[in-house]
N, C-alpha and C positions, 0 to 999 in steps of 0.2 A: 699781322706783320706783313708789311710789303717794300721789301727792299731790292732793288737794283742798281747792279755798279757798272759804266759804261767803261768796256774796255778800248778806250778810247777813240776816236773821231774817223779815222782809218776803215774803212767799210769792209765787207768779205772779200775775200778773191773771186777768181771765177772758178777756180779749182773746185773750194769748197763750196759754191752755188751750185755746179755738175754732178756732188757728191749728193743732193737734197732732189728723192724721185716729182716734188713738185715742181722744181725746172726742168726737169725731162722735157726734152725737144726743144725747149726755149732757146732760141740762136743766141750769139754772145751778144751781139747788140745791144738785145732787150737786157740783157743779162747785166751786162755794162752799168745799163742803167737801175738795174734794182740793186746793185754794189752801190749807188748813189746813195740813194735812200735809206738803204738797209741799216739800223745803228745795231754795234755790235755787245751785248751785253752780258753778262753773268747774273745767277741768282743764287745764294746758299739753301742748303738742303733745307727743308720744312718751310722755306719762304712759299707763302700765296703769291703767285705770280698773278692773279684776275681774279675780280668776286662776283659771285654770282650778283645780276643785278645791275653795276657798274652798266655805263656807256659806251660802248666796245667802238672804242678806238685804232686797235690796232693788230693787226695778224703776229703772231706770233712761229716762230721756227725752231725746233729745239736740235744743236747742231751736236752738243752734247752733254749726255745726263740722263735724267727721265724726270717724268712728271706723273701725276694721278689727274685724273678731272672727277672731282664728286661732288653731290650736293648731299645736304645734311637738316633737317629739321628743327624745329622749336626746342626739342629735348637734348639735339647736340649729336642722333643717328646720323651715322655715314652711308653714304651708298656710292660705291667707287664704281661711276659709269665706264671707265676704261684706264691702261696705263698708255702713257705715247714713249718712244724712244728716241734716239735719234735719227733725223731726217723725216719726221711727223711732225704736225703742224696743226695750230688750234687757233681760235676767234673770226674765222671764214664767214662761219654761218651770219652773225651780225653785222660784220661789215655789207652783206649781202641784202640781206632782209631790214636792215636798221633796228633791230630789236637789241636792246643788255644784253647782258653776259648769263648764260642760262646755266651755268657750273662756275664752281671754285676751279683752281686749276693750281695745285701744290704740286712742288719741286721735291721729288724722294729722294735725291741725292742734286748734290752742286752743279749745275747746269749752265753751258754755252748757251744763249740765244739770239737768234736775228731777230728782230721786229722792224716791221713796215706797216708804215700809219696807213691811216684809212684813206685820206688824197689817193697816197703815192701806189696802193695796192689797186686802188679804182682805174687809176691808169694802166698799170700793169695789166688790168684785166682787159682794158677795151684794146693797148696794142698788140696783145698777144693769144692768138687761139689757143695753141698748146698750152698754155697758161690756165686757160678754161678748163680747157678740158679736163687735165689732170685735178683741178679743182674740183669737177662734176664726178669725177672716179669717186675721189676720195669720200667726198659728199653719200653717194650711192654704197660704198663700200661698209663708212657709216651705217647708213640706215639696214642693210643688209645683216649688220651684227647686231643691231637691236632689236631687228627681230628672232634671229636666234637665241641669244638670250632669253627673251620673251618666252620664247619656245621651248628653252630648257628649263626655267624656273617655274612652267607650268605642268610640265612631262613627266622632268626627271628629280630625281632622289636627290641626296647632297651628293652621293657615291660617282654618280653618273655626272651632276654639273662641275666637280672638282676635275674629275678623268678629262670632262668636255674642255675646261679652262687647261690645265695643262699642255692638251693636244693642240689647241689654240695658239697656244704664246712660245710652243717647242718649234726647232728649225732643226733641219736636216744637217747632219756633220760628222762629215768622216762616216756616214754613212748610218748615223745612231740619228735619232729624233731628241734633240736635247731644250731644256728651257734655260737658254742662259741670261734673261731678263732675270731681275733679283725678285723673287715675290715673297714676301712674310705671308705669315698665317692668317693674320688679323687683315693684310689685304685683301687676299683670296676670299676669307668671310663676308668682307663687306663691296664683292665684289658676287658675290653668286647666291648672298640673303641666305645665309648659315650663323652660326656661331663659330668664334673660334675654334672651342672646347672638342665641337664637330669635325671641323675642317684637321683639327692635328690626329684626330685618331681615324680619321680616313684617308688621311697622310700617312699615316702609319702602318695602317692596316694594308695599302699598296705597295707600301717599300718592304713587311713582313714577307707578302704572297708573290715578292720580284715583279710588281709591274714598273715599281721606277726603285733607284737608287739614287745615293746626292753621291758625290764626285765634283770636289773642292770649290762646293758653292753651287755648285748645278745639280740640274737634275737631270735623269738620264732615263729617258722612256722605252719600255722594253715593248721591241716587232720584232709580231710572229712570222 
């Protein structure tokens, strides 16, 4: 299924371009002109937004909602390379390289997004440094968590990569380390090469021993 509805013709503001850390720096000018460009869409929850494969046409901005990026095999296994949230941003890498779409990229709830095609992004890259550069972050930041990853699924236990993912996707508030991205079980599993069956009873076994507790949807990491 790949369905998108264009919230009509009207582009972003520059508000909400300000609010997105990959215009960080970008003067309103340039700004101006990817409001041009930019169409402004929605996708319902479980919609594929990009299939692994396809001709990557066009950078994607998710303004609000979340998304997964996984790829899946002949048999129909998942492996959830990452989740994005809002003001994350995906299909860079091919507009760059010219190479398909190397991930699925599913909508886990009903999401805002910008898209700019692949022209109108090429320009934006040559008039704007900052523009780059926050691209090269991002790019690096990437590859930096795949190698951790790497590095924990060769290491650690499931005990230790579930603890590791938590502390990862937790933010600081009010002074607690909390995960308020939404993650199911069956996520976490097919994001750290466990089973579910594993992931809930070492979810359990931490919220038993008070390393975390849920608190109306979230989870709440206990520092010593």
């Amino acid at each position: 299924m790949h369905t998108e509805k264009e919230l009509g013709k009207k582009g972003p503001s520059l508000v909400m371009l300000h609010s997105i850390p990959m215009f960080a720096g970008v003067p309103d000018t340039q700004l101006e002109q990817i409001a041009k460009v930019a169409l402004h869409r929605k996708v319902a929850r479980h919609t594929t937004i990009v299939h692994s494969g396809d001709s990557t046409d066009s950078l994607y901005v998710i303004v609000s909602g979340s998304a997964k990026v996984l790829n899946s095999d002949e048999e129909g296994r998942e492996v959830i390379i990452t989740l994005l949230g809002p003001g994350e941003f995906f299909g860079e890498m091919g507009l760059i390289d010219g190479s398909p779409r190397s991930a699925d990229v599913v909508a886990n709830e009903a999401c805002e997004l910008l898209v700019i095609g692949k022209n109108d992004f090429t320009r934006c890259l040559a008039d704007n440094f900052d523009l780059c550069l926050n691209i090269m972050k991002s790019l690096v930041h990437r590859l930096r968590d795949a190698d951790r990853k790497i590095e924990s699924l060769a290491l650690m236990d499931v005990y230790g990569r579930v603890a590791k993912l938590l502390l990862e996707f937790s933010e600081v508030e009010g002074g607690r380390r909390v995960v308020r991205r939404k993650l199911t079980k069956q996520d976490m599993a097919k994001m750290i090469g466990a089973s579910r069956e594993m992931v809930s009873r070492v979810m359990k076994d931490l919220e038993t021993s008070g390393y975390i507790r849920v608190e109306e949807g979230r989870i709440v990491l206990k520092q010593d």
